[in-house]
N, C-alpha and C positions, 0 to 999 in steps of 0.2 A: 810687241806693241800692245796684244791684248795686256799683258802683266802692266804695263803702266797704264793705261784707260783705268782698270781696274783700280789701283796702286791710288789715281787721280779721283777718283770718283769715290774710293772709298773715303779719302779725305777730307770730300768732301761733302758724304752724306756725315762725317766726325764733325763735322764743322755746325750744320746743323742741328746736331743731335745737343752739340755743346752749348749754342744759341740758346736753344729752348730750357736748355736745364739751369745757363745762368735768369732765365725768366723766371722760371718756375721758381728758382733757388729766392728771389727778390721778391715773388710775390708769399712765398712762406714766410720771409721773414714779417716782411710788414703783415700778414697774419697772427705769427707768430705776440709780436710788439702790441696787435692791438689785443689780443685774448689775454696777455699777460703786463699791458700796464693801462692802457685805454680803457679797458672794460671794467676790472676793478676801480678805477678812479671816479667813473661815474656812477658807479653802484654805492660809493662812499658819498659822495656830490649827494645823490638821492636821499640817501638814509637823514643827513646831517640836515637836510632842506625838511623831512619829515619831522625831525627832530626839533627844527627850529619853529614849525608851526604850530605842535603841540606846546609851545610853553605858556606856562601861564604864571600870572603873580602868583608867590612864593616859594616855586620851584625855589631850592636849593644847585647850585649851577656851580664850574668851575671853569675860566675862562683859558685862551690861548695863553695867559702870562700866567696861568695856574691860582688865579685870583680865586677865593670863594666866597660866595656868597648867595644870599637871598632875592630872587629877584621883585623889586618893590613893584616896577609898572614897563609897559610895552607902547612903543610907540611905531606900530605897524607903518605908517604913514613915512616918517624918517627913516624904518627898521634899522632902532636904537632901544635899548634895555638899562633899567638902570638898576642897579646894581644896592642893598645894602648890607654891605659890609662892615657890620659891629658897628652901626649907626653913621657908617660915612657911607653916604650916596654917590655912587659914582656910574655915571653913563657910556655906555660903550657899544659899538655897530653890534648888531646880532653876529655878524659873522666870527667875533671876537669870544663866541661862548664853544667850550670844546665840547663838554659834553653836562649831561643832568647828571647830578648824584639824587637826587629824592626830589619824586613830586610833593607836590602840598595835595592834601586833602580834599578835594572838592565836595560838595555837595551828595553827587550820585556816590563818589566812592565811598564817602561817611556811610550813606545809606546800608552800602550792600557789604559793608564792614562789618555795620552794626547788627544786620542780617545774618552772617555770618560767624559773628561769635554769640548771635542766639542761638543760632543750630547747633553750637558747639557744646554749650551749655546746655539744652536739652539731651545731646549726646551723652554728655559725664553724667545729668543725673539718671537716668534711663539706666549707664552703666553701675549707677551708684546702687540704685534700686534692686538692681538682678542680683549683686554682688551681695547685698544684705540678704537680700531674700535664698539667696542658694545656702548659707548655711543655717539660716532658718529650716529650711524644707529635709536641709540634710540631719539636723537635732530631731525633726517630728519621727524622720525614717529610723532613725536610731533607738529613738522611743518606743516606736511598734515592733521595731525586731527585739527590743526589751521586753516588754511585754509579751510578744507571740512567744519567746522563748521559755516564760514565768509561767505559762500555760503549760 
């Protein structure tokens, strides 16, 4: 009799042990599902919502139907863009832009553009300067060992 109590009871702690594993097993997966399609989807949702607030007139833009163009004006209010493409203006939901190829030039960025191919240019001449001057310095030195040697 003990052999079958045991026999019974071992079955049915197998019973439970199986219970919980198919829990466990359901609640991995839907972990699983949200770490690999849930979670990237909104992280994309996000970027694309960033993307869409930073735009401004003349962004260069390519849309959902692989349309390009120039964006002429934004109508935050309807969130609608319109679109000129090779002087056809064409309006379309924001949701409908896939992604920017080239922003336009705004003002600050001109600035710090402009800023930065001055530094550039002080750079090459700086470099230009040292480059002259090093075989200068190097003809004086050749001179005096001409000389110290004529001694």
């Amino acid at each position: 009799m003990n052999s079958l109590s045991s026999f019974v009871l071992g079955a049915a702690s197998s019973n439970n042990a199986s219970g919980y594993s198919g829990i466990i097993l359901i609640i991995l997966m839907v972990a699983l599902m949200y770490f690999f399609m849930i979670r990237p989807q909104q992280k994309q949702r996000k970027e694309h919502q960033e993307m869409m607030n930073e735009l401004h007139p003349g962004d260069e833009v390519v849309t959902i139907g692989r349309m390009h163009g120039k964006i002429d004006s934004i109508n935050k209010a309807d969130r609608t863009v319109t679109l000129d493409c090779e002087g056809i203006y064409l309006t379309f939901d924001m949701v409908a832009i896939a992604r920017v190829i080239k922003r336009a030039d705004t003002p600050a960025n001109e600035a710090s553009q402009d800023n930065k191919t001055v530094a550039k240019d002080s750079t090459k001449d700086a470099l230009a300067d040292s480059a002259t001057s090093e075989p200068a310095s190097a003809a004086s030195a050749s001179d005096e060992q001409k000389d110290s040697e004529e001694k």
